[in-house]
C-alpha positions as CSV (number, residue, x, y, z in Angstrom):
1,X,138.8,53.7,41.4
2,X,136.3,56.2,40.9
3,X,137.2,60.0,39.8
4,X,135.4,63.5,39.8
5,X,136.6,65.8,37.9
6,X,135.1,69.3,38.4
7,X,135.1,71.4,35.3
8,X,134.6,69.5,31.9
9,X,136.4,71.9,29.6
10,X,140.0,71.6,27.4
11,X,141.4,70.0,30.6
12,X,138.3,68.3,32.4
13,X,136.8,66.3,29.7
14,X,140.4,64.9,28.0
15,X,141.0,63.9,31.5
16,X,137.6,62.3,32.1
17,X,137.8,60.0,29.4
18,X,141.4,58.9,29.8
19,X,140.5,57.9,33.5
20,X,137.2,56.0,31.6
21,X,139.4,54.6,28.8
22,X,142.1,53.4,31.8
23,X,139.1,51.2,33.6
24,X,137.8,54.4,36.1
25,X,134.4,55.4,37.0
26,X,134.4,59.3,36.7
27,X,132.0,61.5,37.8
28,X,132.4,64.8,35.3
29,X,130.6,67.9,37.4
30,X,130.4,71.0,35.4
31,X,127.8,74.3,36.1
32,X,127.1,74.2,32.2
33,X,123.7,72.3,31.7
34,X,124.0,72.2,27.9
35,X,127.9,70.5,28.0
36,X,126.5,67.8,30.2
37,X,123.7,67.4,28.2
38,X,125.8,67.1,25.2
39,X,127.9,64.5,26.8
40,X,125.3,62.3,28.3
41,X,123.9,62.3,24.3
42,X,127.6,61.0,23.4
43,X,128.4,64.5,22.1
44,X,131.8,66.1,22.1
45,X,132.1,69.9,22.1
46,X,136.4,69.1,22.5
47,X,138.0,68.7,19.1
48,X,140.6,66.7,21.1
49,X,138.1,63.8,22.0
50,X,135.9,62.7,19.0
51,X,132.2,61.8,19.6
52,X,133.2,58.1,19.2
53,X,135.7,58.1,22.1
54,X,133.6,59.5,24.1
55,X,131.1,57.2,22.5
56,X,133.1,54.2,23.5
57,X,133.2,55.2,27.2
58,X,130.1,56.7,27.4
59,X,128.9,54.3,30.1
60,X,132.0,55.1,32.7
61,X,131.2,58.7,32.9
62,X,128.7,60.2,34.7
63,X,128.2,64.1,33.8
64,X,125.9,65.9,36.1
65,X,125.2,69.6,37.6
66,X,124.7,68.0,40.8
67,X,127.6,68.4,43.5
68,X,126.1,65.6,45.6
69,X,127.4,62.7,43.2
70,X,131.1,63.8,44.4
71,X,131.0,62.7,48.0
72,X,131.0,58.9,46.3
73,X,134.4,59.2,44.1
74,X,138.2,58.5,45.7
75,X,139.8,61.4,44.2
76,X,138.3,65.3,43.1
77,X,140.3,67.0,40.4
78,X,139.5,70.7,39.6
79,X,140.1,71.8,36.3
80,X,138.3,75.2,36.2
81,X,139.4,78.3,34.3
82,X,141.7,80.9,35.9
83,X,141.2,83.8,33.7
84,X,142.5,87.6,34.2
85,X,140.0,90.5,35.0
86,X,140.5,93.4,32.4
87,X,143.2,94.7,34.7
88,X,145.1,91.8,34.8
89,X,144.7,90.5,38.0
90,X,143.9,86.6,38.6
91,X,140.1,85.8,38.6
92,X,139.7,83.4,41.0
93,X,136.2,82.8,41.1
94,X,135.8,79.6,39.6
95,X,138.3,77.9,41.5
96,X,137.3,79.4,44.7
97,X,133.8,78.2,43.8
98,X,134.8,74.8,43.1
99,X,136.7,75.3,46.2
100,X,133.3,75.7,48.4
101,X,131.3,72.9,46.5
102,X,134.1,70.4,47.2
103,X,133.5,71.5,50.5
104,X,130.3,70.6,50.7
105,X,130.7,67.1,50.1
106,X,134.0,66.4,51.6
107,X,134.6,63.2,53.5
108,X,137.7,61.5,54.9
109,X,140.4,60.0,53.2
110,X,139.3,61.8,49.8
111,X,142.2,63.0,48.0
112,X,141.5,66.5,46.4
113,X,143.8,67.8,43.3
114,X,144.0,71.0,41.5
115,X,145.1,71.4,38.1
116,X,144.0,75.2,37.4
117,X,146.6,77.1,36.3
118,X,147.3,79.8,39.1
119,X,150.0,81.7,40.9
120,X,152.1,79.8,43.6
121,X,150.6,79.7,47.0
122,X,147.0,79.2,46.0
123,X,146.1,75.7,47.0
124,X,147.8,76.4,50.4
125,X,146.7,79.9,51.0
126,X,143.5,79.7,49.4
127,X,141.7,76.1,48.4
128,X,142.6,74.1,51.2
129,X,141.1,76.9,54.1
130,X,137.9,76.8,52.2
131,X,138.4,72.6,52.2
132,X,138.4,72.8,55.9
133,X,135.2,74.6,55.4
134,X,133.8,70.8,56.2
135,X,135.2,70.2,58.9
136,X,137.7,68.1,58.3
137,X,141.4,69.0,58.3
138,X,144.1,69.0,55.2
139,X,146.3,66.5,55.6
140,X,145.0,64.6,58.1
141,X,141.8,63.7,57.2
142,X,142.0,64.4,53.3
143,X,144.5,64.9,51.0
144,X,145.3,67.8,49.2
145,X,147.4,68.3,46.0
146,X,148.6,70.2,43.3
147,X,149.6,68.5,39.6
148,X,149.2,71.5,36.7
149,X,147.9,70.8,33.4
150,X,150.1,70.4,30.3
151,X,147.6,70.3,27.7
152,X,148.4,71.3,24.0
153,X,145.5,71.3,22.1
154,X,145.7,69.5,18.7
155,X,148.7,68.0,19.6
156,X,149.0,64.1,18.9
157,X,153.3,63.3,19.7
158,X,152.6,64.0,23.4
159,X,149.5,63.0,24.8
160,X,148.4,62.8,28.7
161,X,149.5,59.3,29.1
162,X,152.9,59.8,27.8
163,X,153.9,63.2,28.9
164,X,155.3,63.3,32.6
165,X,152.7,64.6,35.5
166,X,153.8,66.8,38.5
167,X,152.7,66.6,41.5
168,X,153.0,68.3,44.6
169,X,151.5,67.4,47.8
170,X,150.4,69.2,51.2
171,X,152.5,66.6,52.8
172,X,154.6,63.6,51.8
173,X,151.3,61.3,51.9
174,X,149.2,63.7,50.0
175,X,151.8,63.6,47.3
176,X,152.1,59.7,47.1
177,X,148.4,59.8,46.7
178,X,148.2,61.6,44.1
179,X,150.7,60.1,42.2
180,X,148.9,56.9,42.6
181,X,146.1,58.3,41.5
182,X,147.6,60.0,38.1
183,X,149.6,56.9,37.5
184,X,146.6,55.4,36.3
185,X,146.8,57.6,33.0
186,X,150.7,58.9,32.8
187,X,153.3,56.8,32.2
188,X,155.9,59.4,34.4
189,X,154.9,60.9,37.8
190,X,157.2,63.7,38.6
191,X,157.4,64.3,42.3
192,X,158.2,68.0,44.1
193,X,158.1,69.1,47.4
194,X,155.1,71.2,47.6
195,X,151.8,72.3,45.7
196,X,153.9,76.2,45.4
197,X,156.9,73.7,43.9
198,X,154.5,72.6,41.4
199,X,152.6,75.9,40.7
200,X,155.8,77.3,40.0
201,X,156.8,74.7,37.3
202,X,153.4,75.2,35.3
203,X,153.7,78.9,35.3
204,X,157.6,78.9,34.2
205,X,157.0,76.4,31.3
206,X,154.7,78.9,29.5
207,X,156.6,82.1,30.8
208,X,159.9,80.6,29.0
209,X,157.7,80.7,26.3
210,X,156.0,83.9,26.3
211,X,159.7,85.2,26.7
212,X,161.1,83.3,23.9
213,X,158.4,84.4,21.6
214,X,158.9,87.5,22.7
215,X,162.4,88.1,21.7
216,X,161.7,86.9,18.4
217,X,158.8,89.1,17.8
218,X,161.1,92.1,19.0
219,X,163.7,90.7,16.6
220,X,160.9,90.4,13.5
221,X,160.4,94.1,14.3
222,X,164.0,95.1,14.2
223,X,164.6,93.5,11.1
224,X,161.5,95.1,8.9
225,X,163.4,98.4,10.2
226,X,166.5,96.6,8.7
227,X,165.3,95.1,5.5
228,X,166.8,91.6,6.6
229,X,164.7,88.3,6.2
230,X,164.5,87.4,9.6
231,X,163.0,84.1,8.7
232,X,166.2,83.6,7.0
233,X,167.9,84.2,10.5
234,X,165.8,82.1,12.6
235,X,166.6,78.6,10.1
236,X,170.4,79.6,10.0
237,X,170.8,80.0,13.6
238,X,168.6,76.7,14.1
239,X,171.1,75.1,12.7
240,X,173.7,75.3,15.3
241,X,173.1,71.6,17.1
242,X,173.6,73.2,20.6
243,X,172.7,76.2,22.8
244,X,170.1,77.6,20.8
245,X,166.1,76.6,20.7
246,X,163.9,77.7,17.9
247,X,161.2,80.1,18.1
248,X,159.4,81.9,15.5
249,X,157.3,85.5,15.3
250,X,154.2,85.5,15.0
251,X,150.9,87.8,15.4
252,X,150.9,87.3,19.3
253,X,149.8,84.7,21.3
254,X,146.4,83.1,21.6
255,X,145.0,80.4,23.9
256,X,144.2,79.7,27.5
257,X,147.6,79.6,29.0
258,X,150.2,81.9,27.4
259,X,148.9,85.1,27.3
260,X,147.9,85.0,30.7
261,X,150.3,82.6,33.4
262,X,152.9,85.3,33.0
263,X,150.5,87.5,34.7
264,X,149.7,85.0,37.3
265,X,153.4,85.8,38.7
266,X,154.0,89.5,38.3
267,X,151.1,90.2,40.5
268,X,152.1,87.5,42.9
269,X,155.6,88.8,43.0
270,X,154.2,92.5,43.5
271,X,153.1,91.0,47.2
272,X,156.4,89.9,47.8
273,X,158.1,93.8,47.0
274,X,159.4,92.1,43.4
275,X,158.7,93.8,40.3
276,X,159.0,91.0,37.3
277,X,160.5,93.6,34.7
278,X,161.5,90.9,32.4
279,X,158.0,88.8,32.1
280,X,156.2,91.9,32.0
281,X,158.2,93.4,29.0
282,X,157.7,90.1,27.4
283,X,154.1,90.4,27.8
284,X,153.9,94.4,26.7
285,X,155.7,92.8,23.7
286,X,153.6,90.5,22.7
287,X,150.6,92.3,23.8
288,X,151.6,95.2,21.1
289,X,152.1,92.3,17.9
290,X,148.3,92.3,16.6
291,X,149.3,96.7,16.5
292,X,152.8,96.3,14.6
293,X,150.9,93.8,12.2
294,X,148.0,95.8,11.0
295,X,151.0,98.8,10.6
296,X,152.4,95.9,8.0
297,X,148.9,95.6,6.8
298,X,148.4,99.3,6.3
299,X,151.5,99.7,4.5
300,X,151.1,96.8,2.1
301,X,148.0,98.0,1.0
302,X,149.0,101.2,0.8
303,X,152.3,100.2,-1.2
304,X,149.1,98.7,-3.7
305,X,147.8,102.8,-3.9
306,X,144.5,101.1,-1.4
307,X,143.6,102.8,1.8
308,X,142.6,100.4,4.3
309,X,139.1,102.2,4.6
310,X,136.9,100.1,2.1
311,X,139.3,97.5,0.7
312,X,138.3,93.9,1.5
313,X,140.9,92.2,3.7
314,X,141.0,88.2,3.6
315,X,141.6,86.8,7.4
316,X,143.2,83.1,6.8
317,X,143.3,81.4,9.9
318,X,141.7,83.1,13.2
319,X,142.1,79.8,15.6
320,X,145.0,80.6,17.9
321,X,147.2,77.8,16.9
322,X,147.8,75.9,13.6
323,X,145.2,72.6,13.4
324,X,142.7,73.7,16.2
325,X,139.5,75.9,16.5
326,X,139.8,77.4,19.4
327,X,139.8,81.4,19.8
328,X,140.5,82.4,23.0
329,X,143.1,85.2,23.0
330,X,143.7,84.9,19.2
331,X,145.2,87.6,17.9
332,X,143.2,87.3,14.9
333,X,140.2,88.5,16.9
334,X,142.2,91.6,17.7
335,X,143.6,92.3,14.4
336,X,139.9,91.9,12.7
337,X,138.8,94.4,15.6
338,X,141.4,97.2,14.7
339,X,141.0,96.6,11.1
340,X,137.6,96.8,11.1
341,X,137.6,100.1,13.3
342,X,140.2,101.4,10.3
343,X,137.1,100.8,7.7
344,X,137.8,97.3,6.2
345,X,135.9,94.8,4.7
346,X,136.5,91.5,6.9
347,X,135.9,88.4,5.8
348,X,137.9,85.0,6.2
349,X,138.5,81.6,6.0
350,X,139.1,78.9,9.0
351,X,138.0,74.9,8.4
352,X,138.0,74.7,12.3
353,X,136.0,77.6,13.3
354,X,132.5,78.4,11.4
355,X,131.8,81.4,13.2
356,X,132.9,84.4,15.5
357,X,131.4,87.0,17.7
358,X,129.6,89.5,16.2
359,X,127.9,87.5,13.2
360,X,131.2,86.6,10.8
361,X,131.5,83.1,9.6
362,X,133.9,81.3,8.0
363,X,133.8,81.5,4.1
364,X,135.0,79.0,1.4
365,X,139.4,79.7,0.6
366,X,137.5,80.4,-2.5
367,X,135.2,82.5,-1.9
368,X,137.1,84.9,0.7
369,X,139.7,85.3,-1.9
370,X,137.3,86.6,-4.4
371,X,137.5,90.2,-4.6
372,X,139.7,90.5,-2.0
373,X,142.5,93.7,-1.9
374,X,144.6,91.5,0.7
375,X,145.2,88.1,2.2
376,X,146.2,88.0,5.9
377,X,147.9,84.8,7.0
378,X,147.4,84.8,10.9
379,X,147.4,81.0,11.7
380,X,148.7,78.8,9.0
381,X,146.1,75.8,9.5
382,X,147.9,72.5,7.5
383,X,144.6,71.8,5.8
384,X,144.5,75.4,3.8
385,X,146.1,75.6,0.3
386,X,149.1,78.5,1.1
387,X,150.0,78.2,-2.6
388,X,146.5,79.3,-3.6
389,X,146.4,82.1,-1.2
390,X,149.4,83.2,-3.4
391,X,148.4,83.0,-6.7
392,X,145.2,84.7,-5.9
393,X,145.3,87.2,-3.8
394,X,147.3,90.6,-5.2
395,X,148.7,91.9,-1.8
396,X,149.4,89.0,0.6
397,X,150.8,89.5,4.2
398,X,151.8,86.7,5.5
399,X,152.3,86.7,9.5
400,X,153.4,83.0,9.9
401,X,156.2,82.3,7.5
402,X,154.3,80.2,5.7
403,X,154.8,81.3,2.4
404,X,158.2,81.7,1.8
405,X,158.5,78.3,-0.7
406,X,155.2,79.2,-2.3
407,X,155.5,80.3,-6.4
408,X,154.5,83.9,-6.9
409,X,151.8,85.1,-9.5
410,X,152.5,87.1,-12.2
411,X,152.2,90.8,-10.5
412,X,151.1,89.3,-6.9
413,X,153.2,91.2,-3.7
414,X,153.6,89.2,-0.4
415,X,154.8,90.8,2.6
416,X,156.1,88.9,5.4
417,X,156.3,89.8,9.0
């Protein structure tokens, strides 16, 4: 079977070369000249797929900037960012882009999938009447289908092949199709009624989340007010073996699907006369952590008799999740930003991301800690020595947790969110 996949980012390019590794020729179509140059030269810019498995299937994908190579593959899967616009809103102009190149080289009895993140109704209301842009009718002459992404970055336990895909089709055909098509690479096809069925399911997986995390952050704020330990609360109520699911506090949430889905469906729901009070408080929530932390910052440093203006602050960890480098939406980016505007002296430490916007790069553990006035654990990478952070550093706040095991120096403070 042969496979385009428009879009070679997080989501495209994992997908490519599990189609390639499954026996699949796949044509990979992104606008980006330098990622498909990269790829053709057996690069990998994912940290998710080393350069040898890409290496080792480099002659089953096909990356180009040309549309044309399309109209010779079975099945098109879009996997193009849905971001939000500074107000929040979905930004729908890759997708609908994607939507007018497939269009282009449509023929019949092509089965065409999105896997974009987006708010219930969009394949329907707004993919497939750009589809018929050729000519040809949804349905009837093409398929058309919905499956959303589940992809956790850095995560090994569940991969693509063995965690279960959804699927929704325009009609009870266009879902069978695509189900054959995914059952190439997933073990488990989950079938629902509809593409809105299935756009529904992705954006409630991540707002149960983003509402979760939220009540623990809210919690985490409560308690500092309350002098209790409320990682001490968090591991005894994990302990009950039923009706309760762990989630910890944190910074605020980072990546490419949590801190914006929620918002996906609170401005869908505004067209329906619904105001989501409950996923937008969660997201205010959230939204304010990278403020309450630098307050914790502040006051730590101040507790040491150091104004914020002029001390040098130690970021450990600005990738938005433990074991990854990617920073979209960190919260470390935003806590540098307000620290910085407050007068510090950034520096920090990341093994997985050499560099940021704005001309910072990653120092040694070593050589961050030196000198520093405080050490601010936002991401708890596995790799870095928590211990050493520690016994170095003479104010340490740690945001994650991460620290509570770890053996004090002589005279060293460490504040906890």
């Amino acid at each position: 079977m042969r496979i385009g996949i428009v879009g070679l980012g997080y989501v495209g390019l994992p997908l490519a070369v599990a189609f390639a590794e499954a026996g699949s020729q796949v044509v990979g179509l992104d606008v980006d000249s330098r990622r498909t140059a990269a790829l053709t030269a057996g690069e990998s810019y994912i940290e998710d797929v080393p350069s040898e498995r890409l290496a080792a299937v480099a002659g089953a994908i096909e990356p180009t900037t040309r549309a044309g190579a399309l109209a010779g593959v079975d099945a098109i899967l879009i996997c193009v960012p849905t971001p939000l616009t500074p107000n929040r809103e979905p930004e729908l102009g890759p997708l609908l882009d994607s939507g007018r190149v497939v269009a282009g080289v449509l023929r019949p009895g092509q089965l065409v999938v999105l896997e974009s993140t987006t708010y219930p109704g969009t394949t329907r209301e707004r993919l497939v009447p750009l589809l018929e842009e050729s000519g040809l009718a949804a349905g009837r002459d093409f398929h058309v289908a919905f499956s959303p992404e589940r992809v956790d970055p850095g995560r090994t336990d569940h991969t693509l092949q063995t965690t279960p895909k959804v699927v929704g089709g325009l009609t009870a055909a266009c879902t069978e199709r695509a189900a054959e098509v995914y059952s190439i690479v997933c073990d488990e096809i989950v079938r629902v009624s509809s593409p809105e069925a299935a756009e529904l399911t992705k954006l409630l997986e991540n707002i149960f989340r983003s509402v979760n995390i939220a009540l623990v952050n809210e919690l985490a704020m409560l308690t500092d007010r309350m002098e209790i330990d409320v990682w001490e609360v968090i591991d005894a109520a994990a302990t009950k073996p039923y009706g309760f699911m762990r989630f910890d506090p944190g910074p605020g949430m980072g990546g490419h699907c949590l801190p914006v889905d929620p918002f996906y469906l609170s401005w869908r729901a505004r067209e329906f006369d619904f105001v989501t009070e409950f996923i937008e408080l969660a997201g205010k929530i959230n939204q304010q952590m990278p403020y309450h932390c630098v307050s914790k910052i502040e006051q730590a440093l101040n507790d040491a008799a150091k104004p914020v203006r002029g001390s040098r602050v130690a970021i450990i960890g600005v990738g938005y999740k433990p074991g990854v480098g990617d920073v979209r939406e960190s919260p470390a980016l935003k806590i540098i930003g307000l620290l910085g505007a407050r007068g510090a002296e950034i520096v920090y430490h990341d093994p997985h991301v050499p560099e940021l916007p704005g001309g910072l790069h990653s120092e040694t553990l070593q050589t961050a800690l030196e000198g520093a006035d405080a050490a601010v654990i936002v991401t708890a990478h596995p790799s870095v020595d928590h211990n050493e952070v520690v016994s170095r550093a003479p104010v340490v706040v740690d945001l994650r947790g991460i620290t509570r095991d770890a053996v004090r120096s002589k005279g060293a403070t460490v504040t906890r969110l």
